[in-house]
N, C-alpha and C positions, 0 to 999 in steps of 0.2 A: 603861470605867467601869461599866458596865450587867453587864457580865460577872463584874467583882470583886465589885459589888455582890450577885448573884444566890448567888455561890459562897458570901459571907461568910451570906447570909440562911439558905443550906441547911445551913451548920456551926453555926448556930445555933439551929437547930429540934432538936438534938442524937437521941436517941431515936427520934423519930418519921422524919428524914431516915436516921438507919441503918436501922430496918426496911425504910424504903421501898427500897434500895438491897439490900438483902438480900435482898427478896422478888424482885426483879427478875433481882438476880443468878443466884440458882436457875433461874425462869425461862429467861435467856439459857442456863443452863451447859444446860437441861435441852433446848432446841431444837439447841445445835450439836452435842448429844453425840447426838440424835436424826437431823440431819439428818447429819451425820458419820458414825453406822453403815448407814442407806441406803445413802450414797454407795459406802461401802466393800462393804455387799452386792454392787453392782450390778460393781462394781469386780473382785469376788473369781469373779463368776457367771459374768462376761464373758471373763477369765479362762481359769477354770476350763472352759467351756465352747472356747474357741479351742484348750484342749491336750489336748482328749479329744473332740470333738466334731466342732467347724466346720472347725478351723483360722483362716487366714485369710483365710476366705470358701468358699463352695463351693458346683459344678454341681449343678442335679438338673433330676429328668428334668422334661420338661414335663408329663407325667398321673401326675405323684406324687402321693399325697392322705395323707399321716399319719393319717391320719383315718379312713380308706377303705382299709382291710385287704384290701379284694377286688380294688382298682386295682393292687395292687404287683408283682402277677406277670405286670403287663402292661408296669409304670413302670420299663423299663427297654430300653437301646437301645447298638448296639455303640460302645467309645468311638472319638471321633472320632482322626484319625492325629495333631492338632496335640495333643491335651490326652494323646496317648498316648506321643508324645514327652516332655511332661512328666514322667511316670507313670517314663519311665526315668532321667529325670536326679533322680529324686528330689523332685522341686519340686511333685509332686501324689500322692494315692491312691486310689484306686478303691472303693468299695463298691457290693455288691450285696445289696438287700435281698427276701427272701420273705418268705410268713408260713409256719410252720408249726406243728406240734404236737410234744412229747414224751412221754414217760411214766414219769417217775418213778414208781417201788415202783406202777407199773401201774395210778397215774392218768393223766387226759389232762390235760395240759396247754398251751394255746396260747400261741405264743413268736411270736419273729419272730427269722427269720435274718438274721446278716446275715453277707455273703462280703467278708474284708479280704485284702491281700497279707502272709503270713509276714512278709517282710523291710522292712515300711515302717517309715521313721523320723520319720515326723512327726505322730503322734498318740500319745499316751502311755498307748494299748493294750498289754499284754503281747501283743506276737500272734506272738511267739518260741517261743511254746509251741503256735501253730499247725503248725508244722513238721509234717509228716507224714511219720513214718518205716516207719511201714509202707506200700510203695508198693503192694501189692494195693488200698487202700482198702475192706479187710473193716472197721476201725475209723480213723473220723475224726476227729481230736482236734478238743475245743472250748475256748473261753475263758467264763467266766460272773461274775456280778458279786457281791457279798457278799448284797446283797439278794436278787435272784435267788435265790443258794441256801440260804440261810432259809426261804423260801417254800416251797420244793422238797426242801427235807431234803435237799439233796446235798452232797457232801464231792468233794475232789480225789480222781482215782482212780476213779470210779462213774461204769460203763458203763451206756447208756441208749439205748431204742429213737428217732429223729428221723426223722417222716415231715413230707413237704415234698408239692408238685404242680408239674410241670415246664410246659414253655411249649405241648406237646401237651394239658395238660388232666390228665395223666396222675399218680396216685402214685406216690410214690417213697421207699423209705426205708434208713437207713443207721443202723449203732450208731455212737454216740458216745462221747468218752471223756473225761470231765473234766478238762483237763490243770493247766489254773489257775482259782481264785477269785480274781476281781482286788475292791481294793478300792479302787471308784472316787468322788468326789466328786459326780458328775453322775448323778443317776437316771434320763435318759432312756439313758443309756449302759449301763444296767444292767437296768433293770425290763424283765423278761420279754424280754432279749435272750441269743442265745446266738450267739456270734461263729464263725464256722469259717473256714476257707483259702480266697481268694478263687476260685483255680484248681480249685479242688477244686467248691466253690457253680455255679459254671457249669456244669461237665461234668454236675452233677447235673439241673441243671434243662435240660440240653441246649439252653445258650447257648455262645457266642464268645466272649469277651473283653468282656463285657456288663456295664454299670452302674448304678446307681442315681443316686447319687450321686459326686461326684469332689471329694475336697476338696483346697485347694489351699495350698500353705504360704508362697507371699505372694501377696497381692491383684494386685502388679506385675506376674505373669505369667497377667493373666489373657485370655482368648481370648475374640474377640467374632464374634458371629455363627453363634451353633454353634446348629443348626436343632432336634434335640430335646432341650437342655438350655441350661436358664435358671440365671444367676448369681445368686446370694443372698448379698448384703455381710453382715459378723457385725453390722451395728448390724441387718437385718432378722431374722434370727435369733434375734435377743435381743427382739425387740418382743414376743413373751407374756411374757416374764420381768420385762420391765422395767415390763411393764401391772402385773403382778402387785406387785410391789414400789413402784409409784405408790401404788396402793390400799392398802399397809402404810404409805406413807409418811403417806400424807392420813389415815388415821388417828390417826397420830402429833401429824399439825397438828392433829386438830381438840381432841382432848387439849390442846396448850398455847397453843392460841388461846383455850381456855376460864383455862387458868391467867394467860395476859397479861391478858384483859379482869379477872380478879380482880385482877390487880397495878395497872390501871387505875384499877380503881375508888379501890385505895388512894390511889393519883395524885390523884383527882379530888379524895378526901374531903379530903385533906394541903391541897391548895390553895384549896378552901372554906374550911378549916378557918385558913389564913393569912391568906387576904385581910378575916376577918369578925376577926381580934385586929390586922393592922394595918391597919384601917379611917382612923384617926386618921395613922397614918404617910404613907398613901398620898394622904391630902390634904395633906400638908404638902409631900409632894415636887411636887404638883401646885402647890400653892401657890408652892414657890422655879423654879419653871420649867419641870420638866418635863413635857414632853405625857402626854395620854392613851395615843397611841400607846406611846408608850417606856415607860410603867406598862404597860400587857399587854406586852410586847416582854420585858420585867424577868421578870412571874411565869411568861413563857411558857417562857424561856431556864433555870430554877429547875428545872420541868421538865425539860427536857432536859439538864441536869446529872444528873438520877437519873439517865438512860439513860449516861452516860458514864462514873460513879462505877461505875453496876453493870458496864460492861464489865471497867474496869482489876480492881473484884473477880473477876471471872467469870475472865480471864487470871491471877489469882495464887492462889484459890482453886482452881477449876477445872483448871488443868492439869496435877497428879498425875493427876486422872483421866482429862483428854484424851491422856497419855502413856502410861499404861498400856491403857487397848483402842485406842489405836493399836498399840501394838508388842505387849501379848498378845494382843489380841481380845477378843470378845464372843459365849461360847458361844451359839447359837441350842437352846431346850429341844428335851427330846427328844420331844416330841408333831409340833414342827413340824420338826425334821429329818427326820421320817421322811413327810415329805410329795415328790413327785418335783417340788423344786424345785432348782436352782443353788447355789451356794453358802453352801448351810445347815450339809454335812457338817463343815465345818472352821472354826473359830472366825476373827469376821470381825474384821478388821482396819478399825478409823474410819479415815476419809479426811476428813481437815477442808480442801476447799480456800479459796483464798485469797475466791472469787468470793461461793462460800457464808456464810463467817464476816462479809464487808462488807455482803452482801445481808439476812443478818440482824440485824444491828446497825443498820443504816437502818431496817428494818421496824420494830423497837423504840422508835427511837428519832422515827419519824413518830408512832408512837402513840401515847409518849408526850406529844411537844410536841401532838398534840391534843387529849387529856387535860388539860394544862396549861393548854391557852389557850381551850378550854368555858367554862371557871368565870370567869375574868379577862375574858371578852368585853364583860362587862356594864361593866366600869370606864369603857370606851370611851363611855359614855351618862351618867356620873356628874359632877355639878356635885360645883366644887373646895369649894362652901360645906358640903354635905351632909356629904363624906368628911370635912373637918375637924370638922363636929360628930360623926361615927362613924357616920353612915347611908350603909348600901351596899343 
């Protein structure tokens, strides 16, 4: 009864219950379309990064430091016979990473090498154009990224001095020969990387069968125990990106946590605003019997019919647009694509999961039954005589 009643009260506030319903709705549409391209960022990064990157999962050596350019021609160690077995059944890849320098139109510029196998197939590298056909090794073909050769003014075809330092201490250097610009989605895959032939990287640095890294194309073969290389699962991989992407998302909230507390406030005003014109009504229902309690319980429930009006709008309104950047996407501009993050380069696809749409729609809908039932508190203290004369 307290439910018919609440509904029939909010259709008859006519005007004032659609705005509030409208404002909300926006609102709502503007959080899951928010928390929806997140998702799918993180979705698309994670991705993107497993078919160019990590795979799924992968060794590195134990004094690797990203970070530490000086560590890397030391971070690396022969691969062990079990993960090398791998390496042949295809199920892993090897890289080897240096630092070095090149010199385009005969500036310096510092890169970082890295040595992959020609024939691997599990990372979405062109490195079929690693192939090295000239077996003297007077020129070493390379792979480089779109970015990369923007920076460097290089084109396919453009042969280029590459010096490196081997594990003596020593320099060493070799022409290169631009064989492909790949155009890759992942900036760390690109910025200031130039890819050569893994077989070839070794001899140069006067290593073995040496690696940096080993990545591995399922988790399920993964090898434990291996003394100078540690396992890195893709969700640890992903931890700066997904920091990264936190801090855009809480942005976002703080954005519509500003626009709920204004949709609140409507809230609040709408239900002052009711309970001071049925002053007189609300003593009569006291007076036929019902409690105090069940008068708040009433405008509290009034409430929280906005939050469920705006949903059903929000699903009939709203989802032309949660259909379209799910299935086209949602360009990222081009100031922030060109920042070396994940899955910026290719328009993101919203992911509305089921967890996120119900987790939002409760948050809304607490805030508002607290909203609602602020202002109604007070009824709880109100003699039945006063309300029938109109004092609240």
């Amino acid at each position: 009864m307290i439910l018919k009643l609440a509904a029939k009260n909010i259709i008859g506030n006519g005007w004032r219950s659609l705005v509030n319903v409208l404002i909300l709705s926006i609102v709502l549409t503007g959080m899951v379309w928010m928390q929806g391209l997140f998702d799918g960022w993180s979705r698309t990064a994670r991705r993107q990064m497993q078919e160019w990157e990590f795979g799924d999962g992968h060794y590195e050596h134990q004094d690797f430091d990203k970070y530490d350019s000086f560590t890397w021609d030391k971070s690396n160690s022969k691969i062990p016979a079990e993960l090398q077995s791998l390496i042949e059944q295809g199920k892993a890849v090897p890289i080897l990473i240096s630092a070095g320098v090149i010199y385009p139109q005969g500036r310096l510029t510092p890169i970082t090498i890295k040595g992959i196998p020609h024939d691997q197939e599990i990372l979405e590298i062109p490195t079929e154009y690693l192939r090295v056909e000239d077996q003297t090794g007077i020129i070493l073909p390379a792979v480089i990224g779109t970015r990369m050769a923007r920076s460097t003014h290089l084109e396919e075809g453009d042969i280029l001095t590459m010096r490196w330092k081997d594990i003596h201490g020593a320099y060493n250097a070799y022409d290169i020969q631009i064989t492909k610009i790949m155009d890759t989605p992942v900036p760390p895959v690109d910025d200031s990387q130039v890819w050569v032939d893994f077989t070839h990287l070794n001899e140069a640095k006067a290593l073995q069968n040496s690696a940096t890294h080993i990545v591995m194309k399922d988790d399920s073969d993964i090898v434990k125990n291996e003394q100078d290389f540690r396992f890195i699962t893709i969700d640890e991989s992903m931890q700066g990106t997904d920091a990264l992407i936190d801090v855009k998302r809480l942005s976002g909230n703080l954005l519509f946590a500003l626009l709920l507390f204004l949709a609140m406030i409507a809230i609040f005003d709408t239900q002052i605003l009711a309970i001071f014109k049925r002053r007189r009504e609300i003593g009569t229902m006291i007076a036929l019997g019902m409690t105090k309690r069940q008068i708040v319980k009433l405008f509290t429930i009034e409430g929280c019919l906005y939050s469920v009006f705006a949903a059903v709008a929000t699903s009939i309104l709203g989802l032309p647009l949660f259909i379209y950047f799910g299935v086209s996407g949602y360009k990222i501009p081009q100031e922030m694509s060109n920042l070396s993050i994940a899955g910026t380069a290719e328009p993101i696809k919203c992911y509305y999961s089921p967890s996120m749409l119900l987790s939002t729609f409760i948050l809304v809908l607490l805030i508002t039954a607290l909203a609602s039932w602020m202002p109604t508190y007070r009824i709880a203290r109100m003699k039945a005589t006063d309300a029938l004369l109109g004092k609240v």
